[in-house]
N, C-alpha and C positions, 0 to 999 in steps of 0.2 A: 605838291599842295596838300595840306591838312584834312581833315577828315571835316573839322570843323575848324574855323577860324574867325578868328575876332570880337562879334556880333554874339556868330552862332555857337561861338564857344561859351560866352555868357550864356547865354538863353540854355543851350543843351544840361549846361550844369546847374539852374535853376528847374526845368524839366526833370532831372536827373535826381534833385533834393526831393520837389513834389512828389514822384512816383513811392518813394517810401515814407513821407511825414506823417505825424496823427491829422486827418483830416479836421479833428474838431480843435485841432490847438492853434491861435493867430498865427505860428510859424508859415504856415503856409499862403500868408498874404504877401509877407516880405518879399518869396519867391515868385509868388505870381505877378507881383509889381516889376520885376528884372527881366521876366519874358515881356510883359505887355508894355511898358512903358506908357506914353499916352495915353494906350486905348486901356488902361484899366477902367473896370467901372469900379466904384464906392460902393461894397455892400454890405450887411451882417457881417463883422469880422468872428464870430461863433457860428457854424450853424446849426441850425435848430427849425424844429416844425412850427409852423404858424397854425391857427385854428381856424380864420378868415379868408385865407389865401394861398394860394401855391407861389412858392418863390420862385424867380427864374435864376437860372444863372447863368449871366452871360459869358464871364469871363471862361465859363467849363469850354462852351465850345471855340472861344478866340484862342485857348491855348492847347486847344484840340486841334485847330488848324496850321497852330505855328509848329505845333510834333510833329504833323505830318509833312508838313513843307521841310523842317527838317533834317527827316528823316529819309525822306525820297530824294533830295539834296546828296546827302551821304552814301544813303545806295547806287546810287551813281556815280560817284567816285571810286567807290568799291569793286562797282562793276566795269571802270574803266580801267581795274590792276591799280590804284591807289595804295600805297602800304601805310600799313596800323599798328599803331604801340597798342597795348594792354589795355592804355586807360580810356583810349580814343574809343576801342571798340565797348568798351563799358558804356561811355554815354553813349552810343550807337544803340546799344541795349535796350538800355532806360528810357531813350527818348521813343525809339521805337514800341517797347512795352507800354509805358505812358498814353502813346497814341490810340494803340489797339483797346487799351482797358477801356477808353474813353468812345472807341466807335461801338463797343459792342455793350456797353454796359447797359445804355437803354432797353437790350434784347433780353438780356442775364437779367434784368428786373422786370418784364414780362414775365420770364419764362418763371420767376419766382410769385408773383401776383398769381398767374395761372395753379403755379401747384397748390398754392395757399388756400385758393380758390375751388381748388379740383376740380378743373378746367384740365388739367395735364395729370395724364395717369403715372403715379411715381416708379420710377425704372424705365418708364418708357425712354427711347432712344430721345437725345439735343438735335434737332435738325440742323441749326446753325454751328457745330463742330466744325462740318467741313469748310465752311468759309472763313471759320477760323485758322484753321491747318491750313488751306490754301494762302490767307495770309502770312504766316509764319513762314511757309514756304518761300513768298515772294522773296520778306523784309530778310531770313539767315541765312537762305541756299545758297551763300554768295564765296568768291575766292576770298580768302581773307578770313573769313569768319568765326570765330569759334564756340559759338552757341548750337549744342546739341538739337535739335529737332526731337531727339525723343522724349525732350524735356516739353514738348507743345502740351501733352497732355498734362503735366501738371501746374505747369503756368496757366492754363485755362480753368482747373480746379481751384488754387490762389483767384484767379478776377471772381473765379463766383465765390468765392468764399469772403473776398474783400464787399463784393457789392450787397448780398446777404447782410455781412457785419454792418455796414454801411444801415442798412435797410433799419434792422432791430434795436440799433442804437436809437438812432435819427427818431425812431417811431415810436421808442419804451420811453425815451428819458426827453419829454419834455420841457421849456423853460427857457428865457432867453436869458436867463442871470447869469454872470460869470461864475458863480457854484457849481451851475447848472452843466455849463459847459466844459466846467474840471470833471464833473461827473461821468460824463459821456467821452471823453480821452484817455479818462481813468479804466472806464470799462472797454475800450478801443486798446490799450495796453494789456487785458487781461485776455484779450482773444490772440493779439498778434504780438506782445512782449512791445518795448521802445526800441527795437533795431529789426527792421522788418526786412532789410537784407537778411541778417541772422535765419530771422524766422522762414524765409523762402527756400535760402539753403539745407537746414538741419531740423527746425525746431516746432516746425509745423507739424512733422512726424511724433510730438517728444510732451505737446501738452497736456493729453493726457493725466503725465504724472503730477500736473502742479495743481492742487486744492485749491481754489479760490475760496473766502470766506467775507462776504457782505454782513456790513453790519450799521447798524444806524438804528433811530427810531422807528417806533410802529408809525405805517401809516407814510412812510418816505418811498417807496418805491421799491424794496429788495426786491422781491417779486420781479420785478418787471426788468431790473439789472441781472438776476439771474436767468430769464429767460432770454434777454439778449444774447449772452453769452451762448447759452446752450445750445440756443440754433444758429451760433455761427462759425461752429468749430471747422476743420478745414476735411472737407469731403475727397477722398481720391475719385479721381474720374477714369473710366476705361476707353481708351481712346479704339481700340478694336470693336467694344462691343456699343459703342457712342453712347453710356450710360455709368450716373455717377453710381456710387459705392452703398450709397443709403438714401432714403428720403428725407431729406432733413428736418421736414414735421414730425417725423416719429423718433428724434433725438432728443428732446426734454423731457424729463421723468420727476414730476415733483410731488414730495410725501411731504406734507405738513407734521409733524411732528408732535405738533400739540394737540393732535385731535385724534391721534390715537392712543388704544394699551399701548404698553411695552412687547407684549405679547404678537399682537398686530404688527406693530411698527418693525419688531425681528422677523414675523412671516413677509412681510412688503419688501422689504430689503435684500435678506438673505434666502426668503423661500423658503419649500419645506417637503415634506416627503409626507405621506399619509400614513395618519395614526399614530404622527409625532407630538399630538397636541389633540385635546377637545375639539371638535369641529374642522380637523383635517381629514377631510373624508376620502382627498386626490391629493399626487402629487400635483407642487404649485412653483414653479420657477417666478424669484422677486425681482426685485429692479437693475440688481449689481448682475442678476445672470441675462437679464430678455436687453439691458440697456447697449448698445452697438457701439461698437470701439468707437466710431463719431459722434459720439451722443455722452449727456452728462445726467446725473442724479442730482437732482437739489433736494438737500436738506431745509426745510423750513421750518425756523425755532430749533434749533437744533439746541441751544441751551435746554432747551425741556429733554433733552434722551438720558434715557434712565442708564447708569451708572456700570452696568452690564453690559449694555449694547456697546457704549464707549467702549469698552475694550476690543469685543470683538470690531466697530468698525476702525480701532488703531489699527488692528492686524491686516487688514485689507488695507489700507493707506500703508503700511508697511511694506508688506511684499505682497501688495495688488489680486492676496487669495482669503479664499472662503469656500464654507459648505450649508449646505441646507440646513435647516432645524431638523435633525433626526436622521441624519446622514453624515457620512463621515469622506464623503468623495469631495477632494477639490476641485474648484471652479475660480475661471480664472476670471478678474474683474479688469473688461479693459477699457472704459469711460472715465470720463472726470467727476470727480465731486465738485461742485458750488454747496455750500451752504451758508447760512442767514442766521444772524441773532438782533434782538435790541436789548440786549443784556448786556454788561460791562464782564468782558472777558478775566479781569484781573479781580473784581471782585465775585464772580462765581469759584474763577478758581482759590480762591482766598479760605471761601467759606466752605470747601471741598465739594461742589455742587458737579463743579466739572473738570476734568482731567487736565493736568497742566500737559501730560506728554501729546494727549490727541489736540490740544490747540496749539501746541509747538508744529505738528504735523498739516496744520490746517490754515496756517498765516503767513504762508509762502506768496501768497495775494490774498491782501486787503484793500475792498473797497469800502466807504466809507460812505452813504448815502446822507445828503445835507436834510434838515429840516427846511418845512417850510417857513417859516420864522428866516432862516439864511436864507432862502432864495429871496424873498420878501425887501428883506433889508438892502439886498445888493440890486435888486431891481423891482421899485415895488412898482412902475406900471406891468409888470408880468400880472400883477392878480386877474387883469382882463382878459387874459391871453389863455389864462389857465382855467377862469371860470368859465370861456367860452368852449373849452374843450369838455368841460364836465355838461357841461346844458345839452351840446348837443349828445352827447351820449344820453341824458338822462330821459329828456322831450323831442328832438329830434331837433336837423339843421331849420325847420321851418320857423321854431319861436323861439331856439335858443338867442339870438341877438338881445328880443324884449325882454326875456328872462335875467340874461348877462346885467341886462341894463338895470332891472330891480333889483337884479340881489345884490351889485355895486353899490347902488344907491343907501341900501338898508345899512352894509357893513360900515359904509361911508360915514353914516348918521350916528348909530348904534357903535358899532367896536373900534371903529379907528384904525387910521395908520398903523400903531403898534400895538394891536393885540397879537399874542404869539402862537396862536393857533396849537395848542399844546399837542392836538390831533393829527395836524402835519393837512395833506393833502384829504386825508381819509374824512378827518373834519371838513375841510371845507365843501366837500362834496355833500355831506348830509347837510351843512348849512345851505345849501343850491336847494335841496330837496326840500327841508325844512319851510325855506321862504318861498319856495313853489306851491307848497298847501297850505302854511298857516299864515304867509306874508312879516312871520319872522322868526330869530331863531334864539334860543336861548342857551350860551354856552354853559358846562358847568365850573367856569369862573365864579362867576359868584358865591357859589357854593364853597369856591377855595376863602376866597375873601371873608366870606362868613367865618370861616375857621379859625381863621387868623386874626381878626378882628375879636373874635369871639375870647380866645385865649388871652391875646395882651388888652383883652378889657378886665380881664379876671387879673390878671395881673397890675395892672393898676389900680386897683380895687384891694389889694394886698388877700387875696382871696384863697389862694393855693398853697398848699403846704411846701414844702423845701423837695419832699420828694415829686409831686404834681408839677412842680416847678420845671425839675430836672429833666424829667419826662414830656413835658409840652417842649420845652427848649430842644433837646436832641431832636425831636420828633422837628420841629421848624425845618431844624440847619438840616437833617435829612432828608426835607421834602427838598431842599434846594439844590444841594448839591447831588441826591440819589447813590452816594457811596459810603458805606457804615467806614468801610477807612477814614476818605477827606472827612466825615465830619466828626471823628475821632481826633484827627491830625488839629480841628479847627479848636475844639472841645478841651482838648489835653485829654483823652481821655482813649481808654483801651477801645478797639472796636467791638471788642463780646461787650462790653457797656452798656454803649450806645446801642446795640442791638435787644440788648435785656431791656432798656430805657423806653422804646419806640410804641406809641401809643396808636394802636392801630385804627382806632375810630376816628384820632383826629387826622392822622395820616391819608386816610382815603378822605379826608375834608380838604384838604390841602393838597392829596394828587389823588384828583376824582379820575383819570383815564387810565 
């Protein structure tokens, strides 16, 4: 007799697919439809947080029950001297891993609530380890078998690591648009890669070395996609001492860029030695030396680093070293970089603002944050879902509903379906606040519209001279397209031009943000 047959070989190998897909991508409907038959329920084929309500999900636990049935199934055959090919004991595996991820995930997100919470002192010993390892025990102790046991402890650092990821995904990147949900698979690929076998066996050790580099408009979300990431790198766990490797609150390290010197920005980073610098009175270790091999530095705005720092931070993405400002001892950097721009990467480096060899080093993963405008257009009953999440952060859950309900009403009246929120999410929040004290809000649209208006009236008025002309025209097609290239390419015209061309008074009339 089979290890699995028939039914159960269907089912094991749909069990078998789920245990590694992207949770946020519909692939994994198809497969839960082949276990459940019937009893599927119809839910969210994306998920995503709601603002109103806790979702359930039922299908989690129906196919929580059918792993275990399973799986206890096959261990008993096992245990009756049953023999096994290679691939049989793989779904054996998976169906079995599948199950346990799924009994104990509830407890792994406790025990994450609590640290978050500090509720749980970090370092302190997992209590539930041992029930874990006693299961592991149960499900591979078996004749037949060949999955290592010593491997429990780091298949247990993987489920927390997946339920974490899980967590800051689900919790940073709101939206139920299908953007939204490329969004959140997108960034589910930057923590675990698209072959999470892969990543189980080798690659979990290995990320590290790969740069991710977020980039979109102000006001989308980088922030919130690089802190995902950061706190979900994958923790070793000490199965002797029942305590994982780091705390994974004290793994994201984030330097805004734009809001320091260059001076500054080299001591936060790199550190420094006293007496290296004005105002270095101590030594100071920065971010690349105190950040923990599980832990990441985010760069924010990193298009703003001055031109010097770039090289030195090539060298550290090179070969992963550095030294202090006024010191000359190596120090080894062993976290990842994230960093964030809303700059057009090809025209900084165009106009030599930024180094083409550190963005060759830094585009090994890109995410790409949607505007709100695309979330909008692909699902525009989201705007409720998203202004109720802003209310309640802004007045609390008691009046955000009435609140929801007024500022709906206003945008509804006032700016319509398609206004494109030039502000992204960042605006629509100040418009919540806005209609919260004044009962309304006034974007600076109009202002743009003035501009433009203003110009092709002067032009139809024959009012402007040939060079005034040329100058308001570049200055248009630049506010539109935002690249002295394309609107060089549009123009026939060199891009040092159009850049010598660009009239900067009208220009902030026509992009006031």
């Amino acid at each position: 007799m089979a290890l699995f047959e028939g039914v159960e070989q269907r089912h094991a190998v749909a069990l078998s697919e789920l245990s590694y897909c992207n949770p946020f991508l519909p692939e994994r409907i198809g497969h839960e439809r082949v276990v459940l038959g019937d009893t599927f329920v119809d839910t969210d084929s994306a998920w995503h947080k709601h603002a109103d309500e806790e979702v359930d999900r039922p299908n989690i636990d129906l196919l929580t029950r059918r792993a275990k049935e399973l799986a206890d199934a096959a261990r008993e055959r096992l245990m009756s001297g049953e023999s096994t090919d290679d691939a049989a004991h793989d779904l054996y595996e998976d169906t079995v891993l599948y199950y346990l991820f799924n009994r104990y995930q509830p407890t792994l997100f406790k025990y994450i609530r609590n640290v978050v919470a500090g509720n749980t002192v970090p370092g302190a010993e997992v209590p539930f380890y041992e029930d874990f390892q006693a299961d592991m025990v149960h499900y591979f102790a078996l004749p037949g078998t060949t999955f290592s046991l010593d491997d429990a402890d780091h298949i247990f650092a993987c489920f927390f690591q997946i339920r974490r990821a899980f967590h800051h995904i689900y919790d940073n990147i709101i939206g139920g648009s299908l953007v939204s949900a490329r969004l959140r698979a997108a960034v589910w690929q930057s923590v675990f890669t698209c072959d999470m076998r892969r990543y189980r066996r080798t690659l979990y050790a290995r990320m590290g070395d790969i740069t991710t580099l977020v980039a979109g408009p102000s006001g989308t979300g980088k922030e919130l996609v690089a802190c995902a990431i950061g706190f979900s790198r994958y923790i070793p766990f000490d199965a002797k001492h029942r305590k994982f490797a780091t705390d994974f609150t004290e793994c994201f390290l984030p330097i805004n860029l734009s809001a320091l010197s260059p001076t500054l920005i080299e001591s936060e980073l790199f550190g420094h030695t006293k007496g290296s610098f004005t105002g270095a009175v101590a030594d100071r270790a920065g971010f690349l030396e105190t950040c923990p091999a599980e832990g990441a530095v985010f760069l924010d705005e990193i298009g703003e680093l001055d031109p010097a720092i770039q090289v030195k931070l090539l060298r550290v993405l090179q070969n992963r070293v550095f030294q202090r400002i006024g010191d000359t001892t190596p120090r080894r950097f062993e976290g990842k970089i994230v960093a964030a721009t809303n700059r057009d990467p090809v025209e900084e480096m165009q106009e030599r603002r930024f180094r083409q060899d550190l963005y060759y080093r830094l585009c090994s993963d890109v995410i790409v944050t949607p505007s709100l405008r695309e979330q909008l257009q692909d699902a525009p009953e989201q705007l409720h879902n998203l202004l109720l999440f802003i209310a309640r952060r802004v007045i609390g859950p008691e009046e955000a509903e009435s609140l929801v309900e007024e500022v709906g009403r206003w945008i509804g009246e006032h700016l319509g379906p398609d206004y494109p929120w030039p502000g992204n999410v960042r605006e629509l929040e100040q418009c919540v606040r806005n209609i919260l004290i004044r009962r309304e809000y006034q974007p600076l649209r109009a202002r743009s519209q003035d501009g433009r208006e203003a110009f092709l009236a002067e032009v139809d008025r024959g009012a402007l001279s040939v060079e005034e002309l040329l100058r308001g025209y570049c200055t248009l097609v630049y506010a539109q397209t935002g690249s002295y290239q394309e609107t060089g390419r549009r123009l026939v015209l060199d891009r040092r031009t159009v850049k010598s061309r660009i009239d900067d008074d009208l220009l902030h009339q026509l992009r006031p943000e």
